[in-house]
C-alpha positions as MATLAB code, in Angstrom:
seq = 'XXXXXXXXXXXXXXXXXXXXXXXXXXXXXXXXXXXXXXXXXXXXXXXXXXXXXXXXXXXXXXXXXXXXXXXXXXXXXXXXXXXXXXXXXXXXXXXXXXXXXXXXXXXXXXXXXXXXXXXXXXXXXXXXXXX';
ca = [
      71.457    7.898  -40.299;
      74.184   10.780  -39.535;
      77.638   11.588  -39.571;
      80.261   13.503  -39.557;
      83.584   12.921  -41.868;
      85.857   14.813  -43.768;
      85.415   15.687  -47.546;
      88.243   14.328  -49.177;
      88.312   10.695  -47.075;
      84.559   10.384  -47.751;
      84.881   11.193  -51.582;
      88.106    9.031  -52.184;
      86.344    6.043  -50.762;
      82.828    7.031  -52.711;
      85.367    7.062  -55.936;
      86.696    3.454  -55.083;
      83.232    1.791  -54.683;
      81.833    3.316  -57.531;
      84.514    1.561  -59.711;
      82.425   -1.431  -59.301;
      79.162   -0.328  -60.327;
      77.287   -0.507  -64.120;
      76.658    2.958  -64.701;
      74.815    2.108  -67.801;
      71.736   -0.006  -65.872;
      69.784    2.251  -63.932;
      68.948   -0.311  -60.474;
      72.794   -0.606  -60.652;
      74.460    2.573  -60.251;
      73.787    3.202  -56.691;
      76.282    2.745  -54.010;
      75.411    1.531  -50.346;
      75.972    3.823  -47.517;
      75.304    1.893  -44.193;
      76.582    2.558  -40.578;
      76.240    0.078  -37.878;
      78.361   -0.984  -34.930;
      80.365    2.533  -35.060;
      81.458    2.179  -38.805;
      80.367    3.587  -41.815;
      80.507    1.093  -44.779;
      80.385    1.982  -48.312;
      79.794   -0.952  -50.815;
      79.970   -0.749  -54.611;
      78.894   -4.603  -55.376;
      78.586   -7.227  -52.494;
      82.240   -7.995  -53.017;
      83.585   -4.849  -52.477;
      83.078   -2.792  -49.546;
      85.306    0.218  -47.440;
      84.771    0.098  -44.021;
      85.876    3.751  -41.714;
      86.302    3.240  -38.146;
      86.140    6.668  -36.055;
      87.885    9.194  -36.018;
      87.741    9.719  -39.744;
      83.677    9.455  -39.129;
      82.367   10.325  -36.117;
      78.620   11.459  -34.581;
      77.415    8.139  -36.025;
      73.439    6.837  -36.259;
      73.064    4.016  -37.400;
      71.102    3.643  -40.827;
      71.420    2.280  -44.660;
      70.399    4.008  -47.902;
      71.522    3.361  -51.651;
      72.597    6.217  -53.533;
      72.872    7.168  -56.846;
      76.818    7.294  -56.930;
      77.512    9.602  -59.884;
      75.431   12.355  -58.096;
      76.973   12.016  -55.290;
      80.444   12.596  -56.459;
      79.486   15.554  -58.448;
      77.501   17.281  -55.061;
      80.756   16.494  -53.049;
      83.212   18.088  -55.759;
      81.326   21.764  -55.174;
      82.213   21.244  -51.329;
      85.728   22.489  -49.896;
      88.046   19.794  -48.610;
      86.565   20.325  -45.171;
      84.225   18.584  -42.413;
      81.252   17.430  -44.058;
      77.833   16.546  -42.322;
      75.899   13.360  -43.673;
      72.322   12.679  -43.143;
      70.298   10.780  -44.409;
      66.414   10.376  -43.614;
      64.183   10.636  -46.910;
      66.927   12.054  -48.495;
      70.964   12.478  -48.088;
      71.580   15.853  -47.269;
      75.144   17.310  -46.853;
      76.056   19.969  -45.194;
      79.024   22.247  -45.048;
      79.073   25.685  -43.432;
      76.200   27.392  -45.664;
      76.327   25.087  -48.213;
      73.605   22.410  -48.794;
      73.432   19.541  -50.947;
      70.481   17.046  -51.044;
      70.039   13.542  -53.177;
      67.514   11.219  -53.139;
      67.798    7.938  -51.396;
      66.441    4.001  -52.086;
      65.767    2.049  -49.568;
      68.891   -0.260  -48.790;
      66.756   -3.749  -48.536;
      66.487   -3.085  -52.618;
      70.742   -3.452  -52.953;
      71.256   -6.396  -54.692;
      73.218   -8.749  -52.580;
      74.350  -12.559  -53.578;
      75.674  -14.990  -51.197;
      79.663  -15.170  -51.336;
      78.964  -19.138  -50.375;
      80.359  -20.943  -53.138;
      78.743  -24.702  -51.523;
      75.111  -22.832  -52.306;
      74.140  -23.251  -55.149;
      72.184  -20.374  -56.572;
      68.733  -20.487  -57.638;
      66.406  -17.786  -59.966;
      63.050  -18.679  -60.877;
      61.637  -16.265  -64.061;
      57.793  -15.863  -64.370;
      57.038  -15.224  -67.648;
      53.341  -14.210  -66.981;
      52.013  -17.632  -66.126;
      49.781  -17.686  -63.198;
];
């Protein structure tokens, strides 16, 4: 996944999703960073995502990652409020002139996503061991 966006758009939605998240549970302090059909989406909790339709991103590939969100926003505040580069293939790397930052990545199919659909009923089974 790549792109290209400016600093300050990309951090102010980061900041907005990340309101959302439980900082204090480790598998819940990541953000999702997906782009797909020309937008980049940035999700806090299933409930709460920012889509950004070009031209605030642009040179998208398509890709998802989840990101650990606190990291993020302290890698972005060293950068100038410039034209950032985004990719993401192992790692997220971000790039600005000379400047490099680079953050490890989960896979997105580990995000934690519940079904909106109120008619489902949902269901969690627990194992406690038994075989």
């Amino acid at each position: 996944m790549k792109f290209t966006i400016q600093k300050s758009i990309f951090e102010n939605v980061l900041k907005n999703a990340s309101k959302y998240l439980e900082k204090s549970h480790d598998t819940l302090k990541f953000v999702f960073i997906g782009v797909s059909d020309g937008k980049l989406s940035i999700r806090g909790s299933n409930n709460t995502e920012d889509s950004i339709s070009y031209p605030e991103s642009s040179d998208l590939e398509d890709g998802s990652c989840l990101v650990d969100s606190a990291l993020l926003i302290r890698g972005l505040n060293s950068l100038a409020d410039e034209s950032i580069v985004v990719n993401i293939n192992k790692k997220l790397s971000i790039s600005q002139g000379r400047k490099r930052i680079s953050i490890d990545v989960m896979d997105a199919e580990s995000y934690p996503m519940l079904s909106n659909d109120q008619s489902k009923p949902l269901k969690l089974d627990i194992n406690m061991g038994e075989k």
